[in-house]
C-alpha positions as CSV (number, residue, x, y, z in Angstrom):
1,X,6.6,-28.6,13.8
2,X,5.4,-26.4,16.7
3,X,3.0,-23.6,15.7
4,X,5.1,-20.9,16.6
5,X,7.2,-22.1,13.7
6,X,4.4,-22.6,11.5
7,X,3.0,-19.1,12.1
8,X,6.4,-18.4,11.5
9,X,6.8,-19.6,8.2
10,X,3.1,-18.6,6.9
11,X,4.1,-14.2,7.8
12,X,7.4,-14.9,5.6
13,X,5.4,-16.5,3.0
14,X,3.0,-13.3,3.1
15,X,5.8,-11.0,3.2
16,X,7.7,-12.0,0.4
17,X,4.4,-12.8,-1.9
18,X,3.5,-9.1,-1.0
19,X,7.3,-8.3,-1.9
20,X,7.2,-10.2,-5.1
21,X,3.8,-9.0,-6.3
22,X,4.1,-5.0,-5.0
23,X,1.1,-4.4,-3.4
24,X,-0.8,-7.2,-4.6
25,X,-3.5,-5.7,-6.3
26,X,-1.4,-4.6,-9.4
27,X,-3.0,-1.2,-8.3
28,X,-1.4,2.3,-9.2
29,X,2.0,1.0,-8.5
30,X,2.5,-2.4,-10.1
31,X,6.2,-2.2,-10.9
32,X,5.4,-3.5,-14.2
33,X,3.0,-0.2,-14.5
34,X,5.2,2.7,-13.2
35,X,9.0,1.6,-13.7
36,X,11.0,3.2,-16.1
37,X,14.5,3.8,-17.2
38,X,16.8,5.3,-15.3
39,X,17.1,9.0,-15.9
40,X,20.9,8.9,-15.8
41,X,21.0,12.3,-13.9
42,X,24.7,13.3,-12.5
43,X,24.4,15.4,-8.9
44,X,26.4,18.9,-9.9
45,X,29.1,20.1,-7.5
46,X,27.1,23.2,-6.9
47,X,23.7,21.3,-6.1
48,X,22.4,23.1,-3.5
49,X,19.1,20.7,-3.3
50,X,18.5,19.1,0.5
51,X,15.7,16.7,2.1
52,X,15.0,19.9,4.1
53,X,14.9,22.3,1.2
54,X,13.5,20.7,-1.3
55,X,13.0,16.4,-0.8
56,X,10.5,17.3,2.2
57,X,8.3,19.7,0.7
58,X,8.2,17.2,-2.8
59,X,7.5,14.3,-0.9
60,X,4.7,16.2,1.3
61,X,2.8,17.8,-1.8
62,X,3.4,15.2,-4.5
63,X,3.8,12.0,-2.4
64,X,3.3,11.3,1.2
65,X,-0.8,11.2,0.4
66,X,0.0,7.4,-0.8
67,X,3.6,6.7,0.2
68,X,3.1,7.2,4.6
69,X,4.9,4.7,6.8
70,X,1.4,5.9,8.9
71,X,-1.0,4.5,6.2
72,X,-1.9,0.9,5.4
73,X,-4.3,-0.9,3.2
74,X,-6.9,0.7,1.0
75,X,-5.2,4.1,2.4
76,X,-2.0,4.1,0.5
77,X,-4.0,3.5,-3.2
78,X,-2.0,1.1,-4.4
79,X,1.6,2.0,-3.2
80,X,3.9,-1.0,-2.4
81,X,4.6,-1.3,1.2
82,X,7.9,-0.2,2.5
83,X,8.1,2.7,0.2
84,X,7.5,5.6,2.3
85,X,8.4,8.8,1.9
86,X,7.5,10.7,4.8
87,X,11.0,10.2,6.1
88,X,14.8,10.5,4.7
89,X,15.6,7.1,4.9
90,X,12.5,6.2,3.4
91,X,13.1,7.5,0.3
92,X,16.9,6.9,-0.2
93,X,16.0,3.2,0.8
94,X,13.9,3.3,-3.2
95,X,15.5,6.3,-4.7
96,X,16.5,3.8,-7.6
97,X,12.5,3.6,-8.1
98,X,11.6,7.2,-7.3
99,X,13.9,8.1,-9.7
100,X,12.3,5.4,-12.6
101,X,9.0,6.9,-11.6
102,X,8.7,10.7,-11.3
103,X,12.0,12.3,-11.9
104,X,13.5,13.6,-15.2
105,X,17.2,13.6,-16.8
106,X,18.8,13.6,-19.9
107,X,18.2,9.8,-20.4
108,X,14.7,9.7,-19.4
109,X,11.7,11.5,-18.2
110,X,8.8,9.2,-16.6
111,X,5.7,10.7,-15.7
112,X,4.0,7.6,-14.3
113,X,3.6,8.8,-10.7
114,X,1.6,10.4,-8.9
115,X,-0.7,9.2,-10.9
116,X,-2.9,10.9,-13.9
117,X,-5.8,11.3,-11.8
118,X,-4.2,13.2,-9.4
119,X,-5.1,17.0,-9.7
120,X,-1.9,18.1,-9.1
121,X,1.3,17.1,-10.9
122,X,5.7,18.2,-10.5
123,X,6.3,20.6,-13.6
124,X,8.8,19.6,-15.4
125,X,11.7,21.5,-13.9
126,X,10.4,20.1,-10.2
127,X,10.8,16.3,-12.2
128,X,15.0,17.8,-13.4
129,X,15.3,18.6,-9.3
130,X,14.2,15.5,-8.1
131,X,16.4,13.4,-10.2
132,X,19.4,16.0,-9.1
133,X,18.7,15.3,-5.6
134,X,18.1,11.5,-6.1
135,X,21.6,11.7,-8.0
136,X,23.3,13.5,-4.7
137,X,22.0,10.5,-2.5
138,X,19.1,12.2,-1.6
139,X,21.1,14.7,1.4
């Protein structure tokens, strides 16, 4: 086997253990940790919510400090890796998650991120918007 294959083989072996096991460390985003139900939010005709009026400024003030495509290791606390949300795509790439982790609806309302030791928190109304949005696709 040359070693161009073998190096090969050894990143995809990283790459789906880090895959498999979030980021490894079971840190603030274990998926066991943080998922939970869906909220079963419906997007409303008249939803008015956008990535420019409201995803980008949630993401920036509740989110990006972990989830940043431009931070790695010990800089992103814990947060899996590919779930970044410092860019549209990003986030409708894991909205299923996002949604299972800070948003609210009538089925469920999970509060595990950010997490508790973060000084600042969504309200709950800001957690009903998200899981709107989320529900519209994320526009």
């Amino acid at each position: 086997m040359s070693r161009k294959l073998t190096i090969q083989k050894l990143v995809l072996g990283a790459t789906l253990f880090v895959f498999a096991k979030g980021d490894g460390a079971g840190g603030c985003c274990s998926h066991s940790d943080v998922l939970g139900p869906p909220t079963e939010a419906v997007c409303p005709p008249t939803s008015t919510l956008t990535y420019v009026n409201f995803g980008e400024p949630f993401m920036t003030k509740y989110c990006i400090g972990c989830h940043s495509s431009t931070l790695s290791g010990d800089d992103r606390m814990g947060a899996p890796a590919f779930h970044d949300f410092d860019t549209q795509i990003g986030i409708q790439r894991v909205m299923d998650h996002i949604d299972e982790t800070a948003a609210s609806g009538p089925a469920a309302t999970n509060l595990a991120m950010p997490p508790k030791g973060e000084s600042h928190r969504p309200t709950l109304e800001e957690r009903q918007q998200l899981a709107e949005w989320i529900a519209c696709g994320a526009p």
